[in-house]
C-alpha positions as CSV (number, residue, x, y, z in Angstrom):
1,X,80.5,8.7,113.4
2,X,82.3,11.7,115.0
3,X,80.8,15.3,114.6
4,X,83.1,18.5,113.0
5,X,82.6,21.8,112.5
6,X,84.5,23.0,109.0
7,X,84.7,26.8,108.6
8,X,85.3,27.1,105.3
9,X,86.8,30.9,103.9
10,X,85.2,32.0,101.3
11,X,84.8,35.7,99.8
12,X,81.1,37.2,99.4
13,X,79.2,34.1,100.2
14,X,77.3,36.0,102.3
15,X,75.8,37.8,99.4
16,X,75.2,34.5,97.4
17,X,71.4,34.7,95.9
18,X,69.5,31.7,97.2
19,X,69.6,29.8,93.3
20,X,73.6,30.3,93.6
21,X,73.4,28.4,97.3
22,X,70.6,25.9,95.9
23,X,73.4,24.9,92.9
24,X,76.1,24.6,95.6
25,X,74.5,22.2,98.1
26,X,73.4,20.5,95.0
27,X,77.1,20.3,94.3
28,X,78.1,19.4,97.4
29,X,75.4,16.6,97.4
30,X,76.7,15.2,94.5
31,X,80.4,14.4,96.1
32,X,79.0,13.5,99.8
33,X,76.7,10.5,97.5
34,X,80.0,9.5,96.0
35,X,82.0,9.3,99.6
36,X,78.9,8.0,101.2
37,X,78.4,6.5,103.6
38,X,81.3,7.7,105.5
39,X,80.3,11.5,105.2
40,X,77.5,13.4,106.0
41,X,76.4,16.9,106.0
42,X,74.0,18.1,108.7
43,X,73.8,22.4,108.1
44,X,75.9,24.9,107.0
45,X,74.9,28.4,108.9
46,X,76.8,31.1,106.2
47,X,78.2,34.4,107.3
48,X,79.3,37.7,104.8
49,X,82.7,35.8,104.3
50,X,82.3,32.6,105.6
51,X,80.3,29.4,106.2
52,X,80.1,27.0,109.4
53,X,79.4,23.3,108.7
54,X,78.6,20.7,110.6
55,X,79.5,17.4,109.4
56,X,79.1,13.5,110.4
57,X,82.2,11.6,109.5
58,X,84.8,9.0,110.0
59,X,87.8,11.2,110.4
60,X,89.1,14.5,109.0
61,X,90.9,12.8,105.8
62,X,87.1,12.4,104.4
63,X,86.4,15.5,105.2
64,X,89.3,17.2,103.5
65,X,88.9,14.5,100.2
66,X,84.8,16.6,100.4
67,X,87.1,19.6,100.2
68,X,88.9,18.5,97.4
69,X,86.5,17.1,95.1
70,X,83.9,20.0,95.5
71,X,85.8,23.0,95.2
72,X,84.9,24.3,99.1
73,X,87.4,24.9,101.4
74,X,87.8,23.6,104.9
75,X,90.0,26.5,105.8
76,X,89.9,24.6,109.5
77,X,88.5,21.4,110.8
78,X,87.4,21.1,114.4
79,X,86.3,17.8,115.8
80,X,83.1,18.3,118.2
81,X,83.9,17.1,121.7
82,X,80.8,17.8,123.4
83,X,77.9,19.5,122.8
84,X,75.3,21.8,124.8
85,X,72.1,23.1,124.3
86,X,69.2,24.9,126.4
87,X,67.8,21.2,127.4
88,X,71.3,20.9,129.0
89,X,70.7,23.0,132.0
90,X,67.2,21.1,132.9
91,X,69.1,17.4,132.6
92,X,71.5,18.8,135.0
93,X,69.1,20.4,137.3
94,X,66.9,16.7,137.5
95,X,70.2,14.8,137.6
96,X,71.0,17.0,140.9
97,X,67.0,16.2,142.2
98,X,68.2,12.5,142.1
């Protein structure tokens, strides 16, 4: 499966009480089980007017039908191309000792 970030626009979420973000994954559960196993949700990090999501998936049509069907925009889609972390620098490093 390919990885995407969805930023998804939505007002005040950032002030969302933790019951109000507990009935939305629930939600958002709920839709991913029925598009399964094509979909997948990893995290969502949640700014004052936004969230971040990073999702597994087959394409960006499955992602936008998860849109849809739950009632959270994807305001934009962006398909991961590579991805970095601290570890990244120390595999570079021992690949150089080689």
């Amino acid at each position: 499966m390919r990885r995407f970030v969805i930023e998804r626009e939505i007002p005040g979420v950032g002030t969302l009480e933790r019951e109000q973000l507990r009935d939305a994954a629930a939600k958002s559960n709920q839709i991913l089980a029925s598009l399964a196993p094509d979909i997948q949700w990893v995290e969502s990090n949640v700014a004052a007017d936004k969230m971040f999501c990073l999702y597994l998936a087959t394409g960006e049509s499955v992602i936008r039908r998860h849109a849809e069907l739950s009632g959270f925009p994807a305001s934009r889609i962006t398909e991961v191309g590579k991805v970095i972390d601290p570890t990244t620098a120390h595999a570079a490093a021992r690949a150089g000792q080689s």
